[in-house]
N, C-alpha and C positions, 0 to 999 in steps of 0.2 A: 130506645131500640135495643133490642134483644140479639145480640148478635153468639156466632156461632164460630169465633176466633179460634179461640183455646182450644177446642175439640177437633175442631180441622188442623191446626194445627200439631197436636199431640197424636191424631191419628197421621199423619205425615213425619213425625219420630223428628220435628226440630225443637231445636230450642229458641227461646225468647231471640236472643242473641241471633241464630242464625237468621230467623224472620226480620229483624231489624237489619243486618246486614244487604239481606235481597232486595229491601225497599230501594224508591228510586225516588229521590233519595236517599240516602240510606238512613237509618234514628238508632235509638237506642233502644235495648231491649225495658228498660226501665218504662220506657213510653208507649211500647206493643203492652206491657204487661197491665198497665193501668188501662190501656182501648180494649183490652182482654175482659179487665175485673167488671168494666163500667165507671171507674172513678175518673175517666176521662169518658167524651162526649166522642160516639164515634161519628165524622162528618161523611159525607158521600167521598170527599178525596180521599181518607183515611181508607175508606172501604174499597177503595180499588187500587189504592197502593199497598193495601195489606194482602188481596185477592191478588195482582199479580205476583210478588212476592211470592206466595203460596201454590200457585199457577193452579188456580181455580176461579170459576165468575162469582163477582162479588154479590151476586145472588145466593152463594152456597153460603155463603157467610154471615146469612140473618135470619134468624128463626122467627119464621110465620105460624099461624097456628094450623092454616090449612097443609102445611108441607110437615108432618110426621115421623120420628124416626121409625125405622125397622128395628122389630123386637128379635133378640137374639132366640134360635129358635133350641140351638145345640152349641156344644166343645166338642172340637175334632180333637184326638190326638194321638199318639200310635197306639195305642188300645181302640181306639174304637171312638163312634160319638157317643155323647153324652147329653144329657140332660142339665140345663143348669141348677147349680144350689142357691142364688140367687138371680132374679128377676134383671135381664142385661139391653140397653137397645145401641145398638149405631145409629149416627147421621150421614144418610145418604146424599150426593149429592143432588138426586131429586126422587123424589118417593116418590115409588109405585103403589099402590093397593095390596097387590099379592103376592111382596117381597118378603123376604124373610133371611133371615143371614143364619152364618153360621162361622164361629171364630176358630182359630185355629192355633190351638196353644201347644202342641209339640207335632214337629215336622213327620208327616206322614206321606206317602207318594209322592205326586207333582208339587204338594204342598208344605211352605218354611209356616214354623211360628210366627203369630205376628199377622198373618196374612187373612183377610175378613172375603168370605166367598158369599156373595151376593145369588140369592137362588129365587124363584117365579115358583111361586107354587101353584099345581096343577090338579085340577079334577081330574078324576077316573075317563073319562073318553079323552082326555088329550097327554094318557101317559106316554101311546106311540111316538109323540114327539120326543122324549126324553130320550130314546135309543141309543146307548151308545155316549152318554152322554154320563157325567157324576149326577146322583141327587140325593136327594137327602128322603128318606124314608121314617116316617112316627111308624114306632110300634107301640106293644101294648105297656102301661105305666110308666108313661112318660118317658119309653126308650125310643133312640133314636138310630136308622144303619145309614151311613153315609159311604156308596158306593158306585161302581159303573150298571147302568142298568143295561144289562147283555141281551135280555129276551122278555117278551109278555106271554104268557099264555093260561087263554081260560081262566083269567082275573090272577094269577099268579105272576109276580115279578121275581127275573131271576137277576140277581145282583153280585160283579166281584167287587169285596171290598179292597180299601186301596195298599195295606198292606203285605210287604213282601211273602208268598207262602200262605195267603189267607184263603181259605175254602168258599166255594159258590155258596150263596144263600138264595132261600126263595121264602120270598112274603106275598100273602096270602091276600087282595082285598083290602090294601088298605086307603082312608077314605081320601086320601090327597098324596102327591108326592113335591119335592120340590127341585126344579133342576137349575144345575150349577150355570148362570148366565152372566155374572161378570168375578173377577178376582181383583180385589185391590189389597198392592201387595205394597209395603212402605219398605222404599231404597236407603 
């Protein structure tokens, strides 16, 4: 079994130790790190005392082939988003089809570092819904605006971005957008 410990884990910012300490019983981190590598067998009990522990279902914690991570779409950061320099994805706790993330490596707005905003991307007839809302905007060669979308008009979106002092932008047309629908932020 292919399990998905380590990364739910590390996206939750514990360590070995603190996951062994939550178990109920409690173990040692020695024994999560080996149900982590695969050099130990993970059993159904192991998986749902590692799953409460973590306080997720122990479904999030085995990778299937039908369930997919979200490919990183962009870096937020007080500059601006960006494009990645290499190829990045998250584990969702359950994958949608037209999710797409965007990570968020120095604190901008409502947003700390650290923090992965889970965005639906949208065709052109359902950007109305996005109103008022953050999204993430492709523009041309692989740039990216991540902003509030204030207005549509006449195939133009008018967008503020999230920094303090940052001027309205309007993009023109483009072929999808994606709006900000969950944030998971690690405590």
């Amino acid at each position: 079994m292919i399990t998905a410990i380590r990364e739910v884990r590390r996206a939750q910012g514990l360590t070995l130790e603190e996951v062994a300490a939550r178990c109920d019983p409690p173990t040692t981190a020695q024994t999560i790190g080996r149900l982590e590598t695969g050099m130990r067998t993970v059993s159904v009990g192991w998986l749902n005392r590692i799953a409460a522990a973590l306080g997720v279902d122990a479904a999030d914690l085995v990778r299937l082939p039908d369930r997919p991570d979200i490919a990183v779409a962009a870096e937020l950061d007080v500059d601006g988003a960006h494009a990645l320099t290499h190829p990045a994805t998250v584990t969702p706790p359950r994958a949608e089809p037209a999710l797409v993330a965007v990570v968020v490596r120095g604190g901008i707005g409502d947003y700390r570092a650290g923090d992965v905003i889970w965005c639906e991307r949208l065709a052109p007839e359902a950007f109305g819904t996005a109103l008022n809302r953050d999204v993430l905007v492709p523009r041309p060669v692989g740039r990216y605006v991540f902003a509030r979308m204030i207005g549509r008009e006449r195939g133009q979106l008018h967008l503020v971005p999230l920094g303090a002092g940052a001027r309205q932008q309007v993009v023109a047309d483009p072929p999808w957008i994606a709006r900000a629908v969950r944030l998971v932020r690690p405590l």
